[in-house]
C-alpha positions in Angstrom: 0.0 0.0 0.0 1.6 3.1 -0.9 1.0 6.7 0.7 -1.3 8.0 -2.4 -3.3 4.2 -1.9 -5.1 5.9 1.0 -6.9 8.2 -0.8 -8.2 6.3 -3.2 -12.2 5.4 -3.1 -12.8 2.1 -1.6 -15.0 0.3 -4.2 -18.0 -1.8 -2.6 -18.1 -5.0 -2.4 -21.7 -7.4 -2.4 -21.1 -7.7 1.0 -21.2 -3.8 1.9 -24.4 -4.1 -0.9 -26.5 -6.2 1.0 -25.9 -4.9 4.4 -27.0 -1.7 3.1 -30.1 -2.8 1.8 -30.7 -5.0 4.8 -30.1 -1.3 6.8 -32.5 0.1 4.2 -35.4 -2.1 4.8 -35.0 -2.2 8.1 -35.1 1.4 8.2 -38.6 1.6 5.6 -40.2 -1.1 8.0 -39.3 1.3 11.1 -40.5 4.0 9.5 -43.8 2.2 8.2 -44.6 0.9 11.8 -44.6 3.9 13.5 -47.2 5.3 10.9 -49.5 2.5 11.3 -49.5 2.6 15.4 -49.3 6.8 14.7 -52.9 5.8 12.7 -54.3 2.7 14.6 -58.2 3.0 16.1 -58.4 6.4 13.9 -60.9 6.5 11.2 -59.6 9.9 9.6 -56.6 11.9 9.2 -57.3 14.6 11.6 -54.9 17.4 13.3 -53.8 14.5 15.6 -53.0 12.1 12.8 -50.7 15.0 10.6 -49.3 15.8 13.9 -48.4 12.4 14.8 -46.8 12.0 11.1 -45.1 15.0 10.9 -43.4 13.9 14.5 -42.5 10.5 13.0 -41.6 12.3 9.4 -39.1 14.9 11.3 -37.8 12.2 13.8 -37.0 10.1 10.9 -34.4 12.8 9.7 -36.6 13.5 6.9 -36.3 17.4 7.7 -38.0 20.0 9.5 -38.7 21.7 5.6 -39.5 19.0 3.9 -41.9 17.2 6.5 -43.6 20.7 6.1 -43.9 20.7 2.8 -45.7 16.9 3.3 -48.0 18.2 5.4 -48.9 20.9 3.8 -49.9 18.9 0.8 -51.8 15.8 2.9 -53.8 19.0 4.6 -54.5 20.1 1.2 -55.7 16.8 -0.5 -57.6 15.9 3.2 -59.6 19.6 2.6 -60.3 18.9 -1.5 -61.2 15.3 -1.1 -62.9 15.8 2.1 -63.0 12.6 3.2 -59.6 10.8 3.8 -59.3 7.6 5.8 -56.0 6.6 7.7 -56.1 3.2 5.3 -55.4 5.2 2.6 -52.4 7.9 4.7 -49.6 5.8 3.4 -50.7 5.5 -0.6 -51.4 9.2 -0.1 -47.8 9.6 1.8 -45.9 7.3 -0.9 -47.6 9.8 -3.5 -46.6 13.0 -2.2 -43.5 12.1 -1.6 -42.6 10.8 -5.0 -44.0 14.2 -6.8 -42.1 16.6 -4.2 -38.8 14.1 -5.1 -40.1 14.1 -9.0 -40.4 18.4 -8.3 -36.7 18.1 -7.2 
């Protein structure tokens, strides 16, 4: 190993592969359970519900900003479709999330 060696980028190997996506989907199932118990017994998304999931959203490192921006557009669909049940809050999330990425 010589003294320029050091700064050279480590490739990945499988092995670092898979442990990150094991991380990954450990993470997504984490992040997926707390929604569910944040939703459980509750028929609609109400103030308590889209404070519960912005909690989970910013505790997840999501960011303050961008859990804001989440919120803002779940409050917006709730109020124009006027009827939203927690069954559908994480179809709705998964949406919102991939347009504000898509908008990115």
């Amino acid at each position: 190993m010589g003294l320029f060696d050091f700064f050279k980028k480590k490739e990945n190997t499988v092995t670092e592969q898979q442990d990150l996506d094991k991380g990954l989907e450990k993470t997504k199932d984490n992040f997926l359970s707390k929604i569910t118990k944040a939703v459980a017994g509750k028929s609609t998304v109400d103030e308590e519900v889209l404070d519960d999931l912005e909690e989970i959203l910013v505790t997840s490192d999501v960011g303050v900003t961008t859990t804001l921006k989440i919120i803002k557009r779940i409050e917006e669909r709730v109020a124009r479709d006027k009827y939203l049940g927690t069954n559908e809050l994480n179809g709705i999330l998964k949406e919102e999330i991939q347009e504000l990425l898509a908008e990115n």
